[in-house]
C-alpha positions in Angstrom: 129.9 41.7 67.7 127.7 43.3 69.7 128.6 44.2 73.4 126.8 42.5 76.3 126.8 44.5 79.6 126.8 43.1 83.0 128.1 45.7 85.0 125.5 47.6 86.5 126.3 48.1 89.5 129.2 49.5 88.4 126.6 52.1 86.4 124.0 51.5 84.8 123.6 53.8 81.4 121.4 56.5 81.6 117.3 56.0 81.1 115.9 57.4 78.0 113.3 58.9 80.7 116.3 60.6 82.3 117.9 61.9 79.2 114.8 63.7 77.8 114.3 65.5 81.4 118.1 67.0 81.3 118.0 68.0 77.9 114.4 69.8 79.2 115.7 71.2 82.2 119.1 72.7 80.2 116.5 75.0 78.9 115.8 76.4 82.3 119.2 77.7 82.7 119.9 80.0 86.1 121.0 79.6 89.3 118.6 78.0 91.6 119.8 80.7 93.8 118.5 83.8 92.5 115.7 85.7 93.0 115.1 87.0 89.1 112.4 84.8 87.2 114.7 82.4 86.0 116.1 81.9 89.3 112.9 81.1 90.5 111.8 78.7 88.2 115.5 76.3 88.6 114.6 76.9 91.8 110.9 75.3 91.2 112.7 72.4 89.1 114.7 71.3 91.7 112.4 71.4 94.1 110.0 69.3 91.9 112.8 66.8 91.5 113.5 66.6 95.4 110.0 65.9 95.8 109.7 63.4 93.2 112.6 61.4 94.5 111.3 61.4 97.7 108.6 60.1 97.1 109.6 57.3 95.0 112.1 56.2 96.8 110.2 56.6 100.2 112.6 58.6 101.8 112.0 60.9 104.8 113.4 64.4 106.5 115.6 66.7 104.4 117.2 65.4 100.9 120.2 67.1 100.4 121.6 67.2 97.0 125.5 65.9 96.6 127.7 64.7 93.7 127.0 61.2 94.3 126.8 58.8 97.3 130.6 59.2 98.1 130.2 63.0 99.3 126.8 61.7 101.0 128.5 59.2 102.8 131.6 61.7 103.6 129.1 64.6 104.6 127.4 62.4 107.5 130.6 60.6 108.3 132.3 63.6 108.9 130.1 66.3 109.8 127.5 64.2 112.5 126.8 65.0 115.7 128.0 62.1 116.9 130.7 60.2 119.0 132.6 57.5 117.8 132.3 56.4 114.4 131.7 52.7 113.7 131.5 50.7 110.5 131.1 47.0 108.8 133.9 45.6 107.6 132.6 44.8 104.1 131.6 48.6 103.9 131.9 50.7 100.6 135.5 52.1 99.7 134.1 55.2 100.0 133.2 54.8 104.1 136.4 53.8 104.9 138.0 56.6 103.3 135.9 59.1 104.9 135.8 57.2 108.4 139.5 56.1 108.5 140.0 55.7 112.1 136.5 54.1 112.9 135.7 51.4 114.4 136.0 48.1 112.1 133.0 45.3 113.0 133.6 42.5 112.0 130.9 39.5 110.1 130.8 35.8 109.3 131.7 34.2 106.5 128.9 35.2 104.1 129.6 38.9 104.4 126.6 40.1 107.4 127.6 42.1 110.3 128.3 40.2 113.3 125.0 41.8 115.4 126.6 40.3 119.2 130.3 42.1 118.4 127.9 44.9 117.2 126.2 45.1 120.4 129.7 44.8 122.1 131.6 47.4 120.2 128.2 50.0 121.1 128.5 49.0 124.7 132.4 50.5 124.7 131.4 53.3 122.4 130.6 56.0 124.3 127.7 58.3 124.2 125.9 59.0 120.5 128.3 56.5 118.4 127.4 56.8 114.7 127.1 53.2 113.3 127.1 53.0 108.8 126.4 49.6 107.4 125.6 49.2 104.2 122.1 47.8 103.0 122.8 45.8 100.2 127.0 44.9 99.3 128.2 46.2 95.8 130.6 43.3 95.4 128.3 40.2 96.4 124.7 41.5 96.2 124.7 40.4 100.4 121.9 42.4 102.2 122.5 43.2 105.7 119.9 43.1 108.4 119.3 46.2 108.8 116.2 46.5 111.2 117.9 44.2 114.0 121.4 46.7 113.2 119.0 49.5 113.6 117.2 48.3 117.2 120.8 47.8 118.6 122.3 51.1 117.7 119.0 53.3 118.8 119.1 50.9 122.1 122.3 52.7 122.4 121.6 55.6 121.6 123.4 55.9 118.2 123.1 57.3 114.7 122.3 54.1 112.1 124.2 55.7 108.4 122.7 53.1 105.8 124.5 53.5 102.1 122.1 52.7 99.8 123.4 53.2 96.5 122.7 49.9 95.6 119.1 48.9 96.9 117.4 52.4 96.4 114.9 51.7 93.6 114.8 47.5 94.0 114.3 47.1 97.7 112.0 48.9 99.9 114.7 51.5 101.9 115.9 50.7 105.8 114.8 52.7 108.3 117.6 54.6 109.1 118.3 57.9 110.6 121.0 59.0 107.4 120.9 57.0 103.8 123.2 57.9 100.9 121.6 57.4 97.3 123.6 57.5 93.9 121.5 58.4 90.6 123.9 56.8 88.3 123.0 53.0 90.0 119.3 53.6 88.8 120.0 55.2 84.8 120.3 58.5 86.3 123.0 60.4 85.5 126.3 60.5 87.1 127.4 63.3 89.4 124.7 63.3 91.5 123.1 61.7 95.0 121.3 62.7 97.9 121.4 62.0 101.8 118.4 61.5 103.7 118.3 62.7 106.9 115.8 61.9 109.2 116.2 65.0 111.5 118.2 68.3 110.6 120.5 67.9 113.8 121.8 65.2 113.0 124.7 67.0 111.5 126.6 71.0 111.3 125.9 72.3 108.4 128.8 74.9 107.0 126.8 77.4 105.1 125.5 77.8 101.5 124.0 75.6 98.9 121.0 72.7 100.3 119.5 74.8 103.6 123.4 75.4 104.2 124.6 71.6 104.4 126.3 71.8 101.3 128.5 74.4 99.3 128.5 74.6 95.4 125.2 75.3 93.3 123.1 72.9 92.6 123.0 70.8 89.5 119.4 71.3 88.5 119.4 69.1 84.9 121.4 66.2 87.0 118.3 66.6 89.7 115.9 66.5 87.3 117.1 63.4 85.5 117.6 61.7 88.7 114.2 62.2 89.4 112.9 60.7 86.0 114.9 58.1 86.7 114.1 56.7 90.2 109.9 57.1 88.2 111.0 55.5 85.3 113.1 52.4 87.0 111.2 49.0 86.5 110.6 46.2 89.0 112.7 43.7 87.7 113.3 41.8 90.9 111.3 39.0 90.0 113.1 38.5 86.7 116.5 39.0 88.3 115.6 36.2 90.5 114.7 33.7 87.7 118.3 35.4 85.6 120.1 34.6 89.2 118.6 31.0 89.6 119.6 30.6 85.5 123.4 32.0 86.0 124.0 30.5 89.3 122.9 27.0 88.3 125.2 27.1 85.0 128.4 28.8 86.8 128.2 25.6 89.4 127.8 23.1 86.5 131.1 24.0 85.1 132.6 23.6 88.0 132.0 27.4 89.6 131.8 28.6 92.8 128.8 31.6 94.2 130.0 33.9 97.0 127.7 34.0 99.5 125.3 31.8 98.0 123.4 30.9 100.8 123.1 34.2 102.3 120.3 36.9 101.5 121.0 38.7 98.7 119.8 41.2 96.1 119.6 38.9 93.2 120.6 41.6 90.1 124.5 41.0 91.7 126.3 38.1 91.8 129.8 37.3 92.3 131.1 33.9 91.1 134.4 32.3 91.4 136.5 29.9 88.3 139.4 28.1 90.5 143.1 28.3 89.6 141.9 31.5 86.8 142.9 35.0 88.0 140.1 37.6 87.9 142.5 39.8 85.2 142.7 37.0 82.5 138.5 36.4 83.4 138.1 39.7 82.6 140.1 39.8 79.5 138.5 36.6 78.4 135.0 37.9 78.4 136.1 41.5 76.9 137.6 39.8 74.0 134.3 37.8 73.8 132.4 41.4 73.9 130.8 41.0 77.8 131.6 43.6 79.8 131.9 42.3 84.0 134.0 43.6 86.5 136.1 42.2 89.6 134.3 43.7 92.4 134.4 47.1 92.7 135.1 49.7 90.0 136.6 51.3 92.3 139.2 49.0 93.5 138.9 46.1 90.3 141.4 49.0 87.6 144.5 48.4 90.5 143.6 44.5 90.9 143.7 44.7 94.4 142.3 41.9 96.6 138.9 42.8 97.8 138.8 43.9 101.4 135.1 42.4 101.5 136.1 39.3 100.5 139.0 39.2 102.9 136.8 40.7 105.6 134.5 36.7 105.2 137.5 34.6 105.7 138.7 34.3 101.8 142.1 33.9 101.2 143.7 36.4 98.9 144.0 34.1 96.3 140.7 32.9 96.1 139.7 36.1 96.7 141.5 37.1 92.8 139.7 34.5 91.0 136.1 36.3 92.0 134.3 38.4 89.6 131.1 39.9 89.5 128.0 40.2 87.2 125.0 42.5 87.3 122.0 43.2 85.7 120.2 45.9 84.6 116.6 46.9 83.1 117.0 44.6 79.9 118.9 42.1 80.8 117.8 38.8 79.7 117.9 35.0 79.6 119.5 35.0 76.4 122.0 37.3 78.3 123.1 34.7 80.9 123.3 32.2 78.2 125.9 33.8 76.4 127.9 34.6 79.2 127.5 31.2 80.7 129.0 29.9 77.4 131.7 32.1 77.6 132.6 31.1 81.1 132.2 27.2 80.2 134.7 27.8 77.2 137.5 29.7 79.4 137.0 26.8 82.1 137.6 23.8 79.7 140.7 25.5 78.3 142.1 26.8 81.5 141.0 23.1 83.2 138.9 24.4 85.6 135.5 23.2 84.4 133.8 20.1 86.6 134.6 16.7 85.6 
């Protein structure tokens, strides 16, 4: 049987685009570092590949190159000049483990930030807080409202840190004075990011690599296929929207429930719920039947653990374990969401769970 993937913003596999520009730049093989010829010309490469990805992804200030978004998002968390750190509740696991002791702000029930506690917490903050909320979730496809987050913390005179792993390449980017990016989200490969940063003091650097922000060479094939990627990434926000409408429809048919289905949303993630059927035998299920979906986060969904997003917009733990998640990706199709959907209505007639 062939496999049916739906887990893309998990990863998304890499682009053929992406593939043919590492295997290209392995033959420009030298530190980007040095000053011989070959130096030089990595050098040119990833300088190339900065620009392109810029560009693309309209992105402004310094890009510094990182192993992903994780060490973007730990490398302005923890190296800002900036007081006290404040995040969303429903942020990335990734924030709160590089922001531990920061500030937790709360939102309503379909997953946005609360903007009045926002304005609250900023008032108690202190001078220069550093605010991160994410632009678009990576468990329930919510977007936040960014520009309204942004006029409150620069009212305050705060830092706005925007993760944006998964709305770089389908949304137009936030205006934000740090964003995180991840390759891999976009058929890039993995192993790579950048942060944006609007103005260089926004954080220390420590010396070496990236204009001294970051240590560790630079990965000058994983640049270049990030590059290729972000160019060769379709629109496929229209179709994800007439896929969502598709899915969303069937999943409540059968007796399904949407998370956050009345909220804005990036419509290539949606997370679904089947009543009284845990999220590990869902999983299973749809494995077995060769579609491959997650339970919220990679991340978190291998140890099972009730989603702190979920939790964080009123859902009650076990609720929140009968919630999976689907994505799409640059060919997914109708015939796609069919299959799945009759995969789902077969697992909620047998379990009882389908609508009467």
């Amino acid at each position: 049987m062939e496999r049916l993937y739906l887990d893309h913003a998990a990863t998304t596999p890499l682009l053929p685009a992406a593939r043919e520009a590492m295997t290209q730049a392995l033959g420009v093989w030298a530190n980007p570092s040095s000053p011989h010829q070959e130096g030089r010309r990595a050098r040119a490469m990833l300088e190339d590949a900065r620009r392109r990805i810029a560009a693309r992804l309209g992105l402004k200030g310094r890009l510094i190159f990182t192993s992903g978004a994780s060490e973007a998002l730990a490398l302005a968390l923890g190296r800002a000049r900036a007081g006290t750190r404040l995040v969303s509740a429903v942020e990335h696991d990734a924030v709160l483990r590089a922001a531990p002791d920061a500030v937790r702000l709360p939102v309503d029930r379909l997953g946005r930030i609360d903007l009045a506690a926002l304005e609250r917490a900023l008032g108690h903050a202190g001078k220069r807080p550093l605010v991160a909320v994410q632009h678009v979730n990576n468990e329930t496809g919510v977007i936040q409202p960014i520009a309204e987050v942004a006029a409150l913390v620069h009212q305050a005179g705060g830092i706005l840190l925007c993760d944006c792993a998964q709305s770089a390449g389908k949304l137009p980017l936030p205006e934000a004075d740090m964003i995180a990016v991840s390759a891999h989200k976009l058929g890039g490969p993995p192993g790579i990011g950048v942060l944006a940063i609007a103005d260089d003091r926004l954080i220390d650097p420590m010396g070496g690599q990236e204009g001294g922000y970051r240590g560790g060479t630079e990965n000058v094939p994983a640049a270049a296929g990030f590059a290729a990627a972000v160019e060769a990434w379709p629109d496929r926000l229209a179709d994800w929207e007439r896929l969502r409408a598709r899915l969303e429809a069937g999943i409540k048919a059968a007796g399904g429930e949407i998370v956050a289905g009345e909220a804005e949303r990036l419509p290539g993630i949606v997370a679904v719920r089947m009543a009284g059927v845990p999220a590990a035998t869902q999983l299973m299920h749809f494995d077995l039947a060769g579609i491959a979906v997650s339970a919220g986060a990679a991340c978190a969904s291998g140890s099972m653990k009730p989603s702190h997003v979920l939790g964080a917009m009123g859902w009650s733990e076990d609720a929140a374990r009968e919630v999976i998640r689907l994505s799409f990706g640059p060919e997914t199709q109708a015939v796609d969401i069919d299959r799945f959907l009759a995969a789902w209505r077969d697992l909620a007639e047998r379990s009882g769970a389908a609508a009467a």
